[in-house]
C-alpha positions, 0 to 999 in steps of 0.5 A: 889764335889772334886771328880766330880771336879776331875773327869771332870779337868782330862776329860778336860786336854784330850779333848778341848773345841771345843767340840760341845755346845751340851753336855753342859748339858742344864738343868745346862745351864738355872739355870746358866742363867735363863733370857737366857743372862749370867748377869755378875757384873762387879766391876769398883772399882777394877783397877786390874780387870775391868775398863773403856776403855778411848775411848769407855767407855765400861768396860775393864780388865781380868774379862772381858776377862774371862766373854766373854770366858765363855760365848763363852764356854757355848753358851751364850750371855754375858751381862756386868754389871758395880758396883763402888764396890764388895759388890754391885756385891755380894748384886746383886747377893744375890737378883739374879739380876746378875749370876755370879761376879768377887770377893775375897774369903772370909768366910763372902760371902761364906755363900751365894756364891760359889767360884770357886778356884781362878784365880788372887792374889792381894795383900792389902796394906796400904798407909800413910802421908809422915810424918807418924811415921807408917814405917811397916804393924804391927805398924798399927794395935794400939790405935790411928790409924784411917784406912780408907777402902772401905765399903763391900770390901775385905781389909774391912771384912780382916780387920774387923775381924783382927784389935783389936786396930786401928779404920775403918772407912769406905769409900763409896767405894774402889775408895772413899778410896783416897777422903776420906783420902786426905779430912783429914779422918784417918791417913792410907789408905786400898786397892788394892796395885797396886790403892794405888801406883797409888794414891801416884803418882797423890798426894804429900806427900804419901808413901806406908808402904813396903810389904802387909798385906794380899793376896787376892784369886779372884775368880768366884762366883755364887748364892748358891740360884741356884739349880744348883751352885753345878754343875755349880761351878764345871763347872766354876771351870773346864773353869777357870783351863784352862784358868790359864793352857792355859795362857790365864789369863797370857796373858789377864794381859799382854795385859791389863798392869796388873803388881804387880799380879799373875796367882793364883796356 
């Protein structure tokens, strides 16, 4: 497969992508979206990927921006499908309710998802009392500390395999995290670097532990059910290169005010 991805990256840094939607192979096209709309999950519970446009209410954000050109790409119309959460979006699209979904790479979904190479990297990050005796990443992980993270996320499947002495407990979802935590759940909170930030200035009384604990690859992810996801990764692989060669990624986060993130290499 790294040779056929090869292959057609090296074809696509050649041509353009105004080539006529008639040598997209068709049969790759409807294992791709079988309905004949392209059914996107899109996970509200990441601010740094998707959110709710103030006016419209209508899903807004970089995973947006990438579903709608991949749609323009292959001649599909693009159906947006908000989850609070990424373990929604992926139990969606174990049960093939949904085609493809913005989610991090992480061996545990792996078994059932294909991951295209990834196009955003985000960093996780813990969140404390203003009185916690816990000043850095490594001091977390002991007898005693209860950590509070969104159940099915990244951060949750990190950190279940990572953590040996500190306890999870887990919150509804991602967003839930913050509600759980000011309720007097736990004594550390677990999520996307940018949230947390966010959460410590709408609160008094928080701090955020310096640096990450982990760095998160978000990437394109489709069924490994599809008899075609082998091919229609490679695709997807292909599109979203350009997009991250192009600046089309870049300029997407500018745009939507995306800052403490990178284009992924």
């Amino acid at each position: 497969m790294k040779i056929v991805l090869s292959l057609l990256l090296f074809f696509l840094s050649k041509t353009s992508f105004s080539q006529p939607m008639n040598s997209i192979d068709p049969k790759m096209i409807q294992s791709f979206a079988p309905t004949g709309t392209l059914r996107v999950g899109i996970n509200l519970g990441n601010p740094v990927l998707a959110g709710l446009d103030k006016t419209t209410q209508k899903p807004k954000g970089v995973s947006i921006d990438i579903a709608y050109e991949i749609g323009k790409r292959s001649g599909i119309p693009v159906e947006l499908i908000p989850f609070k959460s990424a373990g929604s979006t992926v139990d969606a699209i174990k049960t093939g309710n949904i085609d493809l979904i913005f989610v991090a790479i992480d061996p545990v979904r792996g078994a059932d998802v294909s991951y295209t190479p990834p196009y955003i990297q985000i960093e996780g990050a813990y969140m404390v009392k203003g009185d916690s005796a816990l000043k850095t990443n490594e001091e977390v992980d002991r007898s005693g500390v209860e950590i509070v993270v969104g159940k099915g996320s990244a951060y949750d499947l990190y950190l279940t395999r990572e953590i040996k002495n500190a306890a999870l407990l887990r919150a509804a979802s991602s967003q839930a995290v913050i509600d759980d935590f000011m309720a007097g759940k736990g004594n550390v909170a677990a999520g996307v670097k940018q949230q947390l930030e966010s959460d410590a200035k709408r609160y008094t009384g928080l701090r955020m532990i310096p640096g990450r604990f982990m760095v998160i690859n978000q990437a394109i992810g489709i069924p490994k059910a599809q008899t075609e996801y082998e091919k229609i990764t490679t695709y997807l692989s292909a599109i979203i290169s350009d997009l991250k060669s192009s600046g089309f990624v870049a300029e997407s986060m500018k745009r939507h005010g995306i800052e403490g993130t990178k284009v992924a290499e």
